[in-house]
Backbone bond lengths (Angstrom), bond angles and torsions (degrees), N, CA, C in turn:
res aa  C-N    CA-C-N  psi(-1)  N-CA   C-N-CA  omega(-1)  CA-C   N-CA-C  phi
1 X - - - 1.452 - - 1.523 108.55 -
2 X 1.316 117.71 120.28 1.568 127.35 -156.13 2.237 83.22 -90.52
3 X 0.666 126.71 149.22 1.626 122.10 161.97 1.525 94.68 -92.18
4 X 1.875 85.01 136.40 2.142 99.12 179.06 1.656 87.99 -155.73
5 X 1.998 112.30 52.18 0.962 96.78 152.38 1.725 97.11 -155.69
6 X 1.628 105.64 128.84 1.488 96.14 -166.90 1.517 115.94 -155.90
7 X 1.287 132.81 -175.32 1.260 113.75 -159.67 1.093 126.47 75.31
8 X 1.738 108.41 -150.81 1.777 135.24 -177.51 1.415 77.11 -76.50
9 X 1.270 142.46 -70.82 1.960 125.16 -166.64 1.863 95.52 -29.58
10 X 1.335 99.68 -67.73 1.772 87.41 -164.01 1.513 123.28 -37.67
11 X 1.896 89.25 -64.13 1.751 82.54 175.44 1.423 122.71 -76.26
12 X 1.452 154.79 4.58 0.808 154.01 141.80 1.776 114.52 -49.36
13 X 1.259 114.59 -34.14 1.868 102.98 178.78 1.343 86.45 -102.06
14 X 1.087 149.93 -36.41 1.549 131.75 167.87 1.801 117.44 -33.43
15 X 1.156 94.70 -74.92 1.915 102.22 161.92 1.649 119.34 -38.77
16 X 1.327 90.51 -59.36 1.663 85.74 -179.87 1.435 132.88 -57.14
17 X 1.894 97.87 -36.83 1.176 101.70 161.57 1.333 144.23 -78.55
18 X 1.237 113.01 -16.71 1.708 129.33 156.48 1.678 102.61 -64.37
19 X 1.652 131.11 -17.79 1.340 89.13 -151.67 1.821 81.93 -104.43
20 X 1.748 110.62 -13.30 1.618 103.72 178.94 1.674 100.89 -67.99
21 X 1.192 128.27 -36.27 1.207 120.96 -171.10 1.660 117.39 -62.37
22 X 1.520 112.51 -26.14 0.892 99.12 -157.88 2.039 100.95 -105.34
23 X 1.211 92.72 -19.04 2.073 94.61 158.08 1.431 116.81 -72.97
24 X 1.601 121.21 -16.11 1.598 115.02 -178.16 1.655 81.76 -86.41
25 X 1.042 122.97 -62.34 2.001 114.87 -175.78 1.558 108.97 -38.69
26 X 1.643 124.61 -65.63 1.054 114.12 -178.22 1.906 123.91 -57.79
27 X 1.168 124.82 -10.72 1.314 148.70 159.05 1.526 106.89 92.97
28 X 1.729 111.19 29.26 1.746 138.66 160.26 1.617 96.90 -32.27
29 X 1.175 103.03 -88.46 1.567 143.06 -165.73 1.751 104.76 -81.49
30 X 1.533 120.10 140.50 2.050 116.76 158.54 1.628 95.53 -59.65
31 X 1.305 71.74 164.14 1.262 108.50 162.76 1.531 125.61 -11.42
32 X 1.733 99.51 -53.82 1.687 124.82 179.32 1.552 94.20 -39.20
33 X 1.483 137.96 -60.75 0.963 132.34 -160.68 1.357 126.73 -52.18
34 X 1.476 124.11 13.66 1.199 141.47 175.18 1.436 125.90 -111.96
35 X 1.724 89.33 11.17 1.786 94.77 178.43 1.986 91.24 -101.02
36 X 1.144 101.89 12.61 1.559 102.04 174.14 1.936 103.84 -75.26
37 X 0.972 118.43 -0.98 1.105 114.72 165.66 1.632 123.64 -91.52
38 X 1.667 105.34 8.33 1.462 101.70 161.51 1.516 116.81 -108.54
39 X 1.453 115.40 1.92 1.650 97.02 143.89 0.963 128.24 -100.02
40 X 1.759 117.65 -13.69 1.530 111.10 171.40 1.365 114.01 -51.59
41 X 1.527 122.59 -39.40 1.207 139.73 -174.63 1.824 120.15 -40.77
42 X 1.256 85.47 -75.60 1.702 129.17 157.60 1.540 97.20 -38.86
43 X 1.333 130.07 -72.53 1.266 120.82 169.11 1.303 134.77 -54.55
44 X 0.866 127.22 -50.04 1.825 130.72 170.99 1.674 101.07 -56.02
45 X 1.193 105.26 -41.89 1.617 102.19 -161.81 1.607 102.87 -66.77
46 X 1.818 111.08 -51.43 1.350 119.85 179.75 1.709 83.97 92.08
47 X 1.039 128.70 37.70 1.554 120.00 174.18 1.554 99.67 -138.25
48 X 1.708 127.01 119.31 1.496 105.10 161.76 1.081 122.87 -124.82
49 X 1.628 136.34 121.58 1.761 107.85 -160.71 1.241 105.22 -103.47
50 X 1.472 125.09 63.04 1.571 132.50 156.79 1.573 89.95 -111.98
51 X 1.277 117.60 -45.39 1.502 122.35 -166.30 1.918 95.55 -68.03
52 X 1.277 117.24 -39.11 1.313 123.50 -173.95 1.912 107.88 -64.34
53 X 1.086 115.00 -31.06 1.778 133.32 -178.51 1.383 82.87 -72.36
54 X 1.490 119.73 -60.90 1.854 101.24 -157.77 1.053 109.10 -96.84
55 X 1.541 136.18 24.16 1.262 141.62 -174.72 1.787 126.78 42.35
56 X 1.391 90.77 27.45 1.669 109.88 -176.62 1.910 94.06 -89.33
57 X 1.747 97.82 135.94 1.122 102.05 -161.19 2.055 98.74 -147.58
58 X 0.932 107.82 117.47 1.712 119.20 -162.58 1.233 104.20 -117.99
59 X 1.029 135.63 -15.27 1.731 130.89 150.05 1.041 118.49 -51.73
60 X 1.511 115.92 138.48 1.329 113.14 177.82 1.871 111.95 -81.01
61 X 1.183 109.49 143.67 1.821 106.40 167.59 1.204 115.13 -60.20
62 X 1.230 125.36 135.27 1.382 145.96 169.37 1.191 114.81 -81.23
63 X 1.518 118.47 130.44 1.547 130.14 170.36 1.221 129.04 -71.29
């Protein structure tokens, strides 16, 4: 798995996904709010394979 997700994308689904997780825990948000753990995912990893299907790629190239 090559990473083709990086930057403000990373920390932006990192955040987002800590902040759905943490309104479905406080009982803010259903249940749904626990699919925030598929951009945290996606974020920590720096790997996303929706972005990998459309060949959209937000990492910068390495020298």
């Amino acid at each position: 798995m090559k990473s083709n997700v990086g930057g403000i994308d990373r920390v932006l689904r990192i955040v987002l996904g800590l902040l759905l997780i943490a309104l479905a825990a406080t009982g803010t948000v259903g249940a749904w709010g626990y699919l925030g753990l598929l951009p945290l995912a996606t974020g920590l990893l720096g790997w996303c394979g929706l972005y990998g299907l459309l060949g959209i790629n937000t990492c910068p190239l390495k020298k």
